[in-house]
N, C-alpha and C positions, 0 to 999 in steps of 0.2 A: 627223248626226254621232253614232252609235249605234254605240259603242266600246268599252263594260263588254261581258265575257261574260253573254248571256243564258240565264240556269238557269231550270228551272221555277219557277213563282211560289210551290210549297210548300219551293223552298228557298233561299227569301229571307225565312223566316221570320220571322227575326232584326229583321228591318228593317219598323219600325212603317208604318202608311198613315194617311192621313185625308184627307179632304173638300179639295179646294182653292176655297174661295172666288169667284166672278168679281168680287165688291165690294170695291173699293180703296178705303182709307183719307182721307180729302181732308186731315185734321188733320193732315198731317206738316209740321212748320216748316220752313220752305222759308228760308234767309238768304244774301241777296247781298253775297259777303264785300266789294265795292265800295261800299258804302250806308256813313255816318258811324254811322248808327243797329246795326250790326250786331252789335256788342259786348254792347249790351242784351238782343236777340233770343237772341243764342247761349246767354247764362246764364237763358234763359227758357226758353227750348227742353231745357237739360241739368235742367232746375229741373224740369220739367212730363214729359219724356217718355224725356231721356235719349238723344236721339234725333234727328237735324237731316239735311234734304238743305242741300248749298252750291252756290249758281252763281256765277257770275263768280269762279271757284279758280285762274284763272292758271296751270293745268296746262295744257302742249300737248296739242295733239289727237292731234300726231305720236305722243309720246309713248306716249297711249294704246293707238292704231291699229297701233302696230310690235309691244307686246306682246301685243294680243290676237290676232293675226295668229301670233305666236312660238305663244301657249298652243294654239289652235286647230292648228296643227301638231302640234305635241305628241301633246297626247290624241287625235290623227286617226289615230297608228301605232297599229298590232296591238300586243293585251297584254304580249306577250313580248318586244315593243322597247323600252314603256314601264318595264316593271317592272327595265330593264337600271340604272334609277334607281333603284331600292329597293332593301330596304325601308327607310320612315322612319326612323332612326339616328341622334337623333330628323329630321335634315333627310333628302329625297329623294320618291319617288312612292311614295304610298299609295292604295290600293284597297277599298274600303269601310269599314275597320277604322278607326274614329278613336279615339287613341289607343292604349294599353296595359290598360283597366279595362272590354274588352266592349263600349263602345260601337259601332254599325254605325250606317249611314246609304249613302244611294245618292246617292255619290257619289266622285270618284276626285280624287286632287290632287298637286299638287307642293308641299313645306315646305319654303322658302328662307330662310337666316341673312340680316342686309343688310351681315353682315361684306363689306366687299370681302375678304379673302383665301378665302370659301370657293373648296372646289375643283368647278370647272364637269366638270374630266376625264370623270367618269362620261356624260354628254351626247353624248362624240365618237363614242362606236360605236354610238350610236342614232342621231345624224342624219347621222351620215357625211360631216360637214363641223365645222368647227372650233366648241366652244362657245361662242366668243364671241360669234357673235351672239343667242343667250340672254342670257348676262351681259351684253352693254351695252343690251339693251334693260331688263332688269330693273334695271341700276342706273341707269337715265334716269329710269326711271319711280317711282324710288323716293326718287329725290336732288329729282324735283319734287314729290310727294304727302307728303316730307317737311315740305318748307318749307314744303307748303301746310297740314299739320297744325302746324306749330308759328306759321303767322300766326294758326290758329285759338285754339290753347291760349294767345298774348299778349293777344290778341283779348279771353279770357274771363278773363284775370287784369284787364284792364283793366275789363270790366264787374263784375268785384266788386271793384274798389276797391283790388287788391294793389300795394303799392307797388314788388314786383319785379316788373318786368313778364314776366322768362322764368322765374318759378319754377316753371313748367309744362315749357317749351320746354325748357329748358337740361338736361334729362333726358335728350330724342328726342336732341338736339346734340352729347351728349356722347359722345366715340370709343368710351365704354365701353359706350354704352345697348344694352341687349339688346332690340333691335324684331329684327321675324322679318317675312316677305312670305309668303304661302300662294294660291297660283293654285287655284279650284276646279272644277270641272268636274261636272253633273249631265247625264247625258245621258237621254232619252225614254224613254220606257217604256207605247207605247201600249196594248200588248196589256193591261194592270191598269186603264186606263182600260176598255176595252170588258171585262173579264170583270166587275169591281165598282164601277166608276164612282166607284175610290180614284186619289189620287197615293201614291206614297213619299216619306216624309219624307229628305231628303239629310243634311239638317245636323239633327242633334236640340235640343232648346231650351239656352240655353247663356247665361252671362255672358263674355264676354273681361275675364281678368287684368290684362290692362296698363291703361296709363292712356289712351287711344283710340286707334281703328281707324279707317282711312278704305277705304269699301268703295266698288268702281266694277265695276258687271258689262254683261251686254251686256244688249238690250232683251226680254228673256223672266221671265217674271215669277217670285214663288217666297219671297222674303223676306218673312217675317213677325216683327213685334213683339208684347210683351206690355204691357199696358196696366195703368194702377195698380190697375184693378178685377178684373187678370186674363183680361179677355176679351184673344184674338188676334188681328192686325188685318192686314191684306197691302199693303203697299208697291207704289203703281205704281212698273215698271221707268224706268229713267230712264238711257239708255247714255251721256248728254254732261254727267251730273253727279256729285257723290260724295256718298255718307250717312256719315253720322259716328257712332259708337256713343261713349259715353262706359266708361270701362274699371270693372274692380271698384278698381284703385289710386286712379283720380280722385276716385273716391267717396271712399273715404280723407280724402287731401287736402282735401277740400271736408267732413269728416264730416257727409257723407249727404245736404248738399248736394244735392247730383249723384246723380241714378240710374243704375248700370249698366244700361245697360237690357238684361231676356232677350231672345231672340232666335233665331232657327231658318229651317231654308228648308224649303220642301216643293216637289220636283222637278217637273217640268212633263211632263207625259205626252206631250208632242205636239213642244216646241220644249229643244234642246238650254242651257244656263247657265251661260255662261263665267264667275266670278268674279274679281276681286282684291280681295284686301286685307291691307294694309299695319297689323301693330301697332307701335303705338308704347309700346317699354318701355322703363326705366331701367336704371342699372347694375347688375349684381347687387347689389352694396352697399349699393346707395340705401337708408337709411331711409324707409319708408312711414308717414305719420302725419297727423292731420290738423295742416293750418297755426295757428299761433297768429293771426295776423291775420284770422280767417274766426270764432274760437272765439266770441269776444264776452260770455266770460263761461262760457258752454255746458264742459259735462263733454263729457270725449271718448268718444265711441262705440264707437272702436279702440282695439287695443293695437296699439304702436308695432313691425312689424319688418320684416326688409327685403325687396327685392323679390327675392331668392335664396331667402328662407326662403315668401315665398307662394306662388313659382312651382311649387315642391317640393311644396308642400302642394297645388295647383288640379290641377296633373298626374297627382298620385295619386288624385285624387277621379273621380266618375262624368259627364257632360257638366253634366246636370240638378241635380248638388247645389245646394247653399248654398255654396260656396266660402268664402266672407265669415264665417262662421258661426263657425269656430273662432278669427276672430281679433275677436268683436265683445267688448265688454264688457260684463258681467250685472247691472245694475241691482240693485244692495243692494235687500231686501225690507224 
């Protein structure tokens, strides 16, 4: 499925390479959200890496199998059908360009509101049948990967001890939370394989904003994390589970707690990388801050505001900043 226009490699400049690893990671916490003991694991797992795959997630399969089916259509039309969805405004098909601040990366996507009233229209004269069967697979699959991200975030209010048990959840839940869906797409690129025995990096290193993402892709490998020492580590592919990232707001909330964990893909030169994944964010409004019942005494890290005012600020910034940085607080000398 090899769909991005192919330009010469000197003018892909833009777009960094490196080394893609064959050694997978085996330390990624693995939690079966069916286990008693799981509660524990999850805040051990956000505590240590930031980072978790889940099985037994009570997502259908069906679910899954209709959207990837939907996305794989999609990005299978010639450029000039897809881009009838662009450009990003901020929602719609994007093509290398992530963001507004320069970043590039190899790779092309769809940014979805999980408003039910966005408007599908744009879709009809591309596939030349009604958009809803995009929209109902998208909101199947997002009304399950929901639920399943808010068993996870009551899950870990309960392994710290919070006596509300949705003061995580009741974020995602609310009519107002601004969570967004993002379909990604890497396609091959073998010819840089044989001229420098490089991949292109897709997604560049990056923290997500919100307060967690639940990512499901197909079985082609690509994801990598960053580890507390720095070094970078690769995620074997896993297409019948979901990895969990913890967000820059969670961290908040838990002050620091919880690691955002960085995070980046590096494209696959041979096999094409369907992605989803689902953020889960709060209302504009929301107050961002950490919890009193987590403090224990502890000075807060952050300064308290909301998630309209950080979202503003993480957008305008570069993939790779500090995001978090203008809003930490500076230790009196």
């Amino acid at each position: 499925m090899v769909v991005l226009a192919k330009p010469a490699i000197e003018q892909l400049s833009a777009i960094k390479t490196c080394k893609l690893t064959t050694t997978f990671f085996s330390g990624i916490p693995i939690i079966d959200l069916s286990k008693p003991d799981s509660k524990n694991l999850l805040v051990k797992a956000c505590e240590e890496f930031g980072f978790f795959k889940v099985i037994n997630h009570g997502v259908p399969t069906e679910c899954i199998t209709k959207l990837e089916s939907e996305a794989v259509s999609f990005f299978s039309l010639p450029l000039s059908e897809k881009e009838k969805a662009g450009p990003p405004n901020p929602f719609g098909y994007g093509n290398k360009s992530i963001g507004s601040n320069g970043d590039v990366g190899w790779v092309e996507y769809l940014l979805l509101t999980t408003n039910p009233e966005f408007n599908y229209q744009g879709f009809e004269s591309i596939y030349g049948k009604t958009p809803e069967t995009i929209r109902c697979a998208v909101d199947d699959y997002v009304l399950a990967v929901k639920r399943m991200a808010c068993e996870v975030l009551e899950l870990l209010a309960d392994g710290l001890k919070i006596q509300q048990r949705n003061v995580f959840s009741k974020l995602l839940m609310d009519e107002q939370s601004d969570s967004v869906f993002r379909l990604n797409h890497y396609p091959p690129y073998p010819e840089l394989q044989e001229m420098n025995g490089s991949n292109f990096i897709g997604f560049g290193e990056h923290t997500d904003p919100q307060i967690i993402s639940v990512l499901r892709s197909n079985n082609t490998s690509g994801l990598q994390i960053s580890l507390k020492d720095g070094n970078w580590i690769s995620v074997p592919p896993d297409q019948n589970s979901f990895f969990i990232n913890v967000g820059d707001s969670l961290q908040v909330m838990t002050n620091g707690r919880f690691k955002s964990v960085r995070h980046r893909v590096i494209a696959n030169s041979l096999k094409s990388r369907v992605s989803m994944i689902y953020f889960g964010g709060p209302p504009l409004s929301e107050k961002i801050a950490p919890l009193p019942s987590l403090m224990e005494g502890e000075d807060s890290l952050y300064k308290e505001f909301t998630w309209f005012e950080y979202k503003k600020s993480a957008y305008k910034s570069r993939l790779a900043d500090n995001r978090l940085g203008l809003f930490e607080k500076i230790a009196a000398s």
